[in-house]
C-alpha positions as CSV (number, residue, x, y, z in Angstrom):
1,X,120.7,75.2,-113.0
2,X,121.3,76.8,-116.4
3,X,124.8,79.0,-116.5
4,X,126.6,80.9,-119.0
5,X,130.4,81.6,-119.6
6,X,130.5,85.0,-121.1
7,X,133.4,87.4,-122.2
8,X,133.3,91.3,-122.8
9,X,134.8,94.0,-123.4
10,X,133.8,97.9,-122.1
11,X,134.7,101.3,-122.7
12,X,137.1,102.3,-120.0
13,X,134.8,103.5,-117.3
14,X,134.6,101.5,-113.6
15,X,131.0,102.9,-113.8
16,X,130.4,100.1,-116.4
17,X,131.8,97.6,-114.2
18,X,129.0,98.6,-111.8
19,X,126.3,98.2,-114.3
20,X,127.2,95.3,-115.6
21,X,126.6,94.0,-112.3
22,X,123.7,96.1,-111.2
23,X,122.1,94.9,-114.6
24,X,122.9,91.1,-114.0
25,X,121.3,91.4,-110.3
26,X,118.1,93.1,-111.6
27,X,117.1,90.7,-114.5
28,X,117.2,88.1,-112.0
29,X,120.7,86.8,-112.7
30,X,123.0,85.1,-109.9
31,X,126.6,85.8,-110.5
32,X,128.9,82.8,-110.0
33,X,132.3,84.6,-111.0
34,X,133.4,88.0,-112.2
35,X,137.1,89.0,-113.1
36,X,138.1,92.4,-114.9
37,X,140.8,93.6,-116.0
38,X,141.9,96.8,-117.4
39,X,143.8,96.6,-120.8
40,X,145.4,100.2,-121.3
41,X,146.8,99.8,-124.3
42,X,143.4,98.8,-126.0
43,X,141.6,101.8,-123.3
44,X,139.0,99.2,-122.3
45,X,138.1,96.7,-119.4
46,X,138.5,93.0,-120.9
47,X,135.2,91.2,-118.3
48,X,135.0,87.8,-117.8
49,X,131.8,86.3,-115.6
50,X,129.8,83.5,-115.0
51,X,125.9,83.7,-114.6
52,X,123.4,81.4,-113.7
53,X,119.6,81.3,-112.8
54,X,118.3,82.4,-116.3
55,X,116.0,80.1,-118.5
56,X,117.2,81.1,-121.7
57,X,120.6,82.6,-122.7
58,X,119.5,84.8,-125.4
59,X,117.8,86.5,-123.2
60,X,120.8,87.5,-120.9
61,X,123.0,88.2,-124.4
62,X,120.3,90.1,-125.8
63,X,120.2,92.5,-123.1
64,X,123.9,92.9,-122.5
65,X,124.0,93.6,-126.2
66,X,121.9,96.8,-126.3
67,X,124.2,98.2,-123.3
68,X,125.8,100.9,-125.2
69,X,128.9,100.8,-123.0
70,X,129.7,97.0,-124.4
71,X,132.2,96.9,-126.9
72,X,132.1,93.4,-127.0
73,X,130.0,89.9,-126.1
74,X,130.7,86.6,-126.7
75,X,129.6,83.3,-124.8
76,X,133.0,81.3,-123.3
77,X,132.9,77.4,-123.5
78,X,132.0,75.9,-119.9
79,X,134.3,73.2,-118.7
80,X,131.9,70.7,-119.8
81,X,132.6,71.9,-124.0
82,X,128.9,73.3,-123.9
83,X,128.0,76.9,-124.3
């Protein structure tokens, strides 16, 4: 099964917590990890999660890209060096 190591960064609002994860759930996704943390001197949540059950990771960056309460996206290396 497919995952994805991803990092991002949201405006400072637990509601985006809960639609990060209410989005994953509803595109089909199957969280393996999630870890937030709020950074106060940058006024945003610092996200990092693991995903799997997708068939194509563009997909799952492409959506979390239009989300207009992401600051930032980036994919994280796996343990295995791949991304």
């Amino acid at each position: 099964m497919n995952e994805l190591n991803l990092r991002l960064t949201t405006v400072n609002d637990p509601s985006c917590l809960e639609q990060v994860l209410h989005g994953s759930s509803e595109n089909g996704l199957h969280l393996k990890s999630f870890a937030a943390e709020l950074n106060h001197d940058k006024n945003q949540y610092e996200i990092k999660m693991c995903v799997c059950g997708f068939t194509h990771q563009h997909q799952i960056v492409g959506w979390l890209a239009q989300q207009e309460y992401i600051r930032e996206l980036s994919p994280l290396k796996s343990a295995t060096g791949l991304v």
